[in-house]
C-alpha positions in Angstrom: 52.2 -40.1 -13.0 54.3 -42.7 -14.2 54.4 -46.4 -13.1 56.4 -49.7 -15.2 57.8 -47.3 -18.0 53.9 -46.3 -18.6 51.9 -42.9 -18.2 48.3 -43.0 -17.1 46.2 -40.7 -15.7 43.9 -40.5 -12.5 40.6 -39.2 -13.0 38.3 -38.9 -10.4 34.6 -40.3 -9.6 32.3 -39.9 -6.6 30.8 -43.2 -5.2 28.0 -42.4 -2.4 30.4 -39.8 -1.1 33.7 -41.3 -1.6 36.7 -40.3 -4.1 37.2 -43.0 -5.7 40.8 -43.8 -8.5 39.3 -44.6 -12.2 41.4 -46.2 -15.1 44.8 -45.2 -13.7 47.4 -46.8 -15.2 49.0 -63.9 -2.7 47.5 -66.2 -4.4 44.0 -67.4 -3.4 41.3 -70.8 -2.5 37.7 -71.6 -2.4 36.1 -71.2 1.2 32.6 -72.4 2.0 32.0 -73.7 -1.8 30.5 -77.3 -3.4 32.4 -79.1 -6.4 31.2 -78.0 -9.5 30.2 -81.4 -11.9 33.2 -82.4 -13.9 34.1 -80.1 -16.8 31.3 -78.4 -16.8 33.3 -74.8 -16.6 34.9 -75.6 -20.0 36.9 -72.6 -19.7 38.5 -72.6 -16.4 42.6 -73.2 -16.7 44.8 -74.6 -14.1 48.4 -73.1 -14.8 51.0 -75.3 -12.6 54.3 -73.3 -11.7 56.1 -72.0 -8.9 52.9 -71.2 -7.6 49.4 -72.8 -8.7 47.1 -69.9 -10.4 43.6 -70.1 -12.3 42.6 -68.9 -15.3 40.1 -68.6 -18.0 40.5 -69.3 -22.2 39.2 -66.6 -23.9 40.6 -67.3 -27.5 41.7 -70.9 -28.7 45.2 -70.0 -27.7 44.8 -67.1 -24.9 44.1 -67.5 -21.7 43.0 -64.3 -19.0 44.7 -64.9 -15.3 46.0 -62.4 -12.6 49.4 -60.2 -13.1 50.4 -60.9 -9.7 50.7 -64.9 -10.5 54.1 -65.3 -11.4 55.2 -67.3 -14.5 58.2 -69.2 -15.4 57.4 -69.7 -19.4 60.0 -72.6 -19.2 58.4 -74.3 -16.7 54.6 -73.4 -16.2 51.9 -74.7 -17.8 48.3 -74.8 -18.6 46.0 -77.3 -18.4 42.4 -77.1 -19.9 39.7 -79.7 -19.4 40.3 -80.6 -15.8 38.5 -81.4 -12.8 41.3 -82.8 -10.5 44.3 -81.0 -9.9 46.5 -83.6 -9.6 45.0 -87.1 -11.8 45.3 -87.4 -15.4 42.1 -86.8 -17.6 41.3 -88.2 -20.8 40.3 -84.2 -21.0 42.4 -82.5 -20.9 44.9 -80.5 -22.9 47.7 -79.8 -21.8 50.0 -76.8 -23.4 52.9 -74.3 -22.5 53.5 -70.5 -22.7 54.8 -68.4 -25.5 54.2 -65.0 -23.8 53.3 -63.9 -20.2 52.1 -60.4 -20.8 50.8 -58.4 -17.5 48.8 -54.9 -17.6 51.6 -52.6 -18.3 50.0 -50.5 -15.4 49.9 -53.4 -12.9 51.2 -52.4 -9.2 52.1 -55.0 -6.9 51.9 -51.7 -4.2 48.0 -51.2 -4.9 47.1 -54.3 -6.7 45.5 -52.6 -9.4 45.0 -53.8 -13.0 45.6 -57.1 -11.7 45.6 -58.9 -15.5 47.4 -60.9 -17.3 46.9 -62.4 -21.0 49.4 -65.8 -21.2 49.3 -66.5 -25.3 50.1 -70.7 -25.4 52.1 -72.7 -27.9 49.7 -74.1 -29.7 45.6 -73.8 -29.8 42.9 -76.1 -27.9 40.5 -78.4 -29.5 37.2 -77.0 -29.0 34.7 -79.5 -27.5 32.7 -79.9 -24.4 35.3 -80.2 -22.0 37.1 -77.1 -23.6 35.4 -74.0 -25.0 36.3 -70.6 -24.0 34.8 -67.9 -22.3 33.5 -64.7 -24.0 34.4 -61.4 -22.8 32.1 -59.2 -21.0 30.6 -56.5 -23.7 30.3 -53.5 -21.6 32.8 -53.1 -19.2 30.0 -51.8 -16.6 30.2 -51.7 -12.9 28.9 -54.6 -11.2 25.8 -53.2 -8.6 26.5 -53.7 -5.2 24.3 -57.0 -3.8 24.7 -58.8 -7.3 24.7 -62.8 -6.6 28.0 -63.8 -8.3 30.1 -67.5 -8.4 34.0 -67.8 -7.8 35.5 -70.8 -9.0 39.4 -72.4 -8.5 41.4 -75.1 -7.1 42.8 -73.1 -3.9 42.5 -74.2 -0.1 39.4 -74.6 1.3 39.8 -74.4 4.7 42.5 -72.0 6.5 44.0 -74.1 9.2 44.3 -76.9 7.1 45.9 -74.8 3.8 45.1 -77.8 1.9 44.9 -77.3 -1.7 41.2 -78.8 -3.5 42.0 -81.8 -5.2 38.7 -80.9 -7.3 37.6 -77.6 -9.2 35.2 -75.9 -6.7 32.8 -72.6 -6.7 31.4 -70.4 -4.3 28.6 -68.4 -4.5 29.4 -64.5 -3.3 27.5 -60.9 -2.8 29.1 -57.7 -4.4 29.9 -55.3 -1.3 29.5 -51.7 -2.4 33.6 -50.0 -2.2 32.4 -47.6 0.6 31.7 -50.4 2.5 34.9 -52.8 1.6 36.9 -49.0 2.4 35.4 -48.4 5.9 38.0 -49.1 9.0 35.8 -51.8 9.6 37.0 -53.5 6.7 40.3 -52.6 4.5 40.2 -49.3 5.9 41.7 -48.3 2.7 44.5 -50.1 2.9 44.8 -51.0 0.3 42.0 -48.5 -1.5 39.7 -50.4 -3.4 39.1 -48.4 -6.5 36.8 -48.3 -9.7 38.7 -51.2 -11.3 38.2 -53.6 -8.1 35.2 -55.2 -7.0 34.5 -56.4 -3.5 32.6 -59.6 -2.9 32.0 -61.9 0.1 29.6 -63.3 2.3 28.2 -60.6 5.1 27.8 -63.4 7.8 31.8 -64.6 6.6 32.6 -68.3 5.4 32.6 -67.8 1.8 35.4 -66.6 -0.1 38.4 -67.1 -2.4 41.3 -68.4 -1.3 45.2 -69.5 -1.8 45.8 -71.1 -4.9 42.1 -69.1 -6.4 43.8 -66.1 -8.1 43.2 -65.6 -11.5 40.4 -67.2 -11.8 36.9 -66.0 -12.6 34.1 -63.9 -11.1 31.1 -65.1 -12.7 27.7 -62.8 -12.3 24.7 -63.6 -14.2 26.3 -65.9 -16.1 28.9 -63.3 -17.4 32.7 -63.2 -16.9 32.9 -59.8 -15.2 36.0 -60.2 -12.7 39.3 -62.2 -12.2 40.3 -63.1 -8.7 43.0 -61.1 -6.8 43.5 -61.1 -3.9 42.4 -61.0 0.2 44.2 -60.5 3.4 42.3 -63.3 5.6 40.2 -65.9 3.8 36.1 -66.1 4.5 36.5 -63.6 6.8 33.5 -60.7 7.3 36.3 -57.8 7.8 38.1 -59.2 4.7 36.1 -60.1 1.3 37.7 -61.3 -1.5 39.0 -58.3 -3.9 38.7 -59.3 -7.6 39.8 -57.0 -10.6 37.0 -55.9 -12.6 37.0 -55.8 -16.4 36.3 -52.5 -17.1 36.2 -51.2 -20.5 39.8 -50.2 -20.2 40.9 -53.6 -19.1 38.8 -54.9 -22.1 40.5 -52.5 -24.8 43.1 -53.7 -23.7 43.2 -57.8 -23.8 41.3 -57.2 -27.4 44.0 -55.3 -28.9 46.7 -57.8 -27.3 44.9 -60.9 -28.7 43.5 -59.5 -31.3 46.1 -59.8 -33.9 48.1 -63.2 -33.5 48.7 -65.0 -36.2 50.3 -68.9 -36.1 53.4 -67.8 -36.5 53.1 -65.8 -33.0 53.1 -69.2 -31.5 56.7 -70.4 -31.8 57.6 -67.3 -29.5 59.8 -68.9 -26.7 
């Protein structure tokens, strides 16, 4: 099966019952969150475009978002060390894009491998305000019921479709896929495979929103998801779908960041 000029392979896996796609090759808000205390996610980037996306430093100059977010290297660009979306902070850095590299096996049809590594012009100064993330060592499954924290600058109310002014987080359950499949939720439309994870709130209200994607799934303290996407915000029939770094998605950012050198960074 071939998808973007790249071969993978399905292989199958059983899930309570259900056949389930493994390692086969809109933007969103924060619903029924609390602002998080200035700079104290020293990680989280806000990359200003077309379209605002989140994000997450992982090396001084590489930063982990969602393929589906759009990015004009000429224009966009990211901005670590904030709290408000739109004020100036004695914070933050502020640098642009060298390389906008998606999962080569991203499909905007079934939204999976929803990744992207942006590599910046330049490296941040490491402080408190800015420090990156580290990666997940595993690549596990996350269990189903797990207490996790979404964090971004998206909307945070749906008839409003206001974006935050403020970083925000919201504090989500992992929904096991059969469930997030059944026709009482995305009735597999799209399926929600092995490198998805579902997450919401079971009495609705809590969720990820427009202007959200990209940014981080955070479970026991751990980076273990990006935001993706979801077809109604803080809706029970709807949860928020996040990409999950498995160990493939993880082979893959470490041998794409792995070897830049300075002179990588004068890439236009």
């Amino acid at each position: 099966l071939a998808n973007s000029g790249h071969f993978y392979t399905h292989t199958l896996k059983f899930e309570n019952g259900l056949i389930l796609f493994l390692d086969t090759c809109m933007d969103l808000d924060i619903i029924g969150g609390y602002e998080v205390a200035p700079h104290s996610r020293p990680f989280m980037a806000l990359i200003k475009g077309q379209l605002n996306c989140g994000g997450n430093l992982i090396k001084k100059n590489w930063v982990l978002t969602a393929a589906h977010c759009s990015i004009n290297k000429r224009t966009a660009t990211v901005i670590i060390g904030a709290h408000s979306s739109s004020k100036k902070e004695k914070e933050q850095q502020i640098f642009k894009i060298a390389k906008a590299i998606p999962h080569p096996c991203f499909s905007h049809e079934n939204k999976e491998h929803d990744l992207q590594l942006l590599q910046l012009k330049g490296r941040m100064k490491i402080n408190k305000a800015v420090k990156p993330i580290n990666l997940p060592s595993g690549g596990v499954d996350i269990k189903s019921r797990t207490k996790c924290q979404a964090t971004g600058w998206g909307i945070t109310n749906n008839e409003q479709r206001k974006l935050s002014d403020t970083l925000r987080e919201v504090n989500v359950t992992i929904i096991d896929r059969r469930t997030c499949n059944d026709q009482k939720h995305y009735n597999y439309n799209p399926l929600i495979t092995m490198n998805m994870v579902c997450a919401g709130d079971e009495k609705g209200g809590k969720d990820t929103c427009a202007g959200d994607s990209g940014g981080p799934l955070i479970c026991n303290g751990e980076l273990r998801g990006i935001t993706s996407f979801v077809k109604k915000c803080g809706t029970v029939q709807y949860p928020g779908i996040y990409s999950l770094l498995t160990k493939h998605h993880l082979l893959w950012i470490k041998k794409t960041i792995g070897g830049d050198s300075e002179a990588d960074l004068s890439v236009a």
